[in-house]
N, C-alpha and C positions, 0 to 999 in steps of 0.2 A: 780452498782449492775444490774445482769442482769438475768429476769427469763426466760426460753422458758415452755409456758405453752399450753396444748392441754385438752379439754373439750368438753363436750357436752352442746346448749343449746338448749331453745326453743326459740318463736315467734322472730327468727332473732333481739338476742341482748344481749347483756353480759355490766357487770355495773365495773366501778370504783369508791368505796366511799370511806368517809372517815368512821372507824368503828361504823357500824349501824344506818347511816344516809342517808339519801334522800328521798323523796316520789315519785316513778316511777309512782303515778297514777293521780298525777295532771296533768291538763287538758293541761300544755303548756308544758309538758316533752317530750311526740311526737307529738308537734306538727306537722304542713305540713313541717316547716322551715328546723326542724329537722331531720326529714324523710329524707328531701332533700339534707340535709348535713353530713347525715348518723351521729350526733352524739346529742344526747339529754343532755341538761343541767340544774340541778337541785340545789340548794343549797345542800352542802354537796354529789353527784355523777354527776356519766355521764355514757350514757348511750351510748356504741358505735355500732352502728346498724351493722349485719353481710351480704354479701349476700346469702350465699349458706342457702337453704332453708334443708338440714340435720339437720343446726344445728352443724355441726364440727365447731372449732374453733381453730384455729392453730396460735398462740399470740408469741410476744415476747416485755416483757417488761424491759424497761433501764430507773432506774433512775438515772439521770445524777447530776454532780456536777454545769453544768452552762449551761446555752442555747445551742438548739441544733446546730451543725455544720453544719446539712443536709440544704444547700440553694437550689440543683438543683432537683426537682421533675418529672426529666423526666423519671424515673425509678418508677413510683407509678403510680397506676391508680387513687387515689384520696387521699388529704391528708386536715384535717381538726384539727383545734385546740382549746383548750378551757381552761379555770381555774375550780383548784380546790379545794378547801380549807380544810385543814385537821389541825380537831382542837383538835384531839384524839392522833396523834403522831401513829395511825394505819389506813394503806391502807390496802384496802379489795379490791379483783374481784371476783364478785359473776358470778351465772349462773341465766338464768330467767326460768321460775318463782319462784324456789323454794329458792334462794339465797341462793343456797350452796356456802360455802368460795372454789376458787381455788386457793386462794394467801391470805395472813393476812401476813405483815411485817411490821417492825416499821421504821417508819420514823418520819424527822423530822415535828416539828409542824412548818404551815406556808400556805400562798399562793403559787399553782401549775402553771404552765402552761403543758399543756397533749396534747403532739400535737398524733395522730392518723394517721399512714400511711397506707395506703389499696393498696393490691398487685394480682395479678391474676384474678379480680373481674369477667372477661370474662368465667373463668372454673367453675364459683358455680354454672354453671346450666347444667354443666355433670356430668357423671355418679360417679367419682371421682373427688370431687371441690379439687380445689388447690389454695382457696382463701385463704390469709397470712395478717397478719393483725400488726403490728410491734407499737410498742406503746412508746411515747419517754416522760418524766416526766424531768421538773427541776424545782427549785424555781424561782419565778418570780411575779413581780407584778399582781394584782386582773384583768383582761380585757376580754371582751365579746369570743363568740365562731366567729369563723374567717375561713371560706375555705381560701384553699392555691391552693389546686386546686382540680376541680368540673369531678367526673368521668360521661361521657356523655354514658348510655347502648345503 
């Protein structure tokens, strides 16, 4: 399944949960770590930091039937991963702050792994960002948030 999704948010950051879970205000959500790996981890969301300070979001998400095939990252300006556990059989991408749903679809019940690929990172601070942001989902064992690779501004 594949959605292309385009949104507005605010404070540079858009969420994947499972339906109507996660606490985006605990104190280790953004943390430094997080900020720095552009993707915040939460019991039940994540939280994948944007660059372009608009606020556009220009997504596209694939859930996949098996791990992802992408090994070479030289076409990404930063690519970062993380699990997510969805215990509801409904995935949600909200907008911050108000968590408007831009996506509610059902899937199965299970541990994620949400790898996060970041594209044009260099154009979200022109006038037109052309930051792209491509999101890859499969089932996979429970394991920590993990850079694959680290964009240097």
């Amino acid at each position: 399944m594949i959605f292309n999704l385009n949104f507005t948010t605010d404070y540079g950051q858009f969420y994947l949960n499972d339906k109507d879970e996660g606490d985006t205000g605990s104190e280790n959500f953004w943390s430094d770590q997080a900020l720095n790996d552009k993707l915040a981890v939460e019991k039940g969301i994540l939280g994948v930091s944007i660059e372009n300070t608009e606020g556009m979001v220009k997504c596209e998400l694939e859930i996949l039937n098996s791990k992802s095939l992408i090994s070479d990252f030289s076409s990404f300006d930063h690519v970062v991963e993380a699990s997510l556990e969805i215990k509801t059989g409904i995935l949600q991408v909200n907008d911050c702050p108000f968590s408007i749903i831009v996506l509610e679809e059902k899937i199965e019940i299970g541990n994620y792994r949400v790898r996060v690929y970041f594209n044009n990172l260099k154009s979200a601070y022109f006038e037109n960002p052309k930051d792209y942001y491509k999101i890859e989902m499969w089932k996979d064992i429970f394991s920590d948030r993990h850079v694959l690779k680290r964009f240097e501004n």
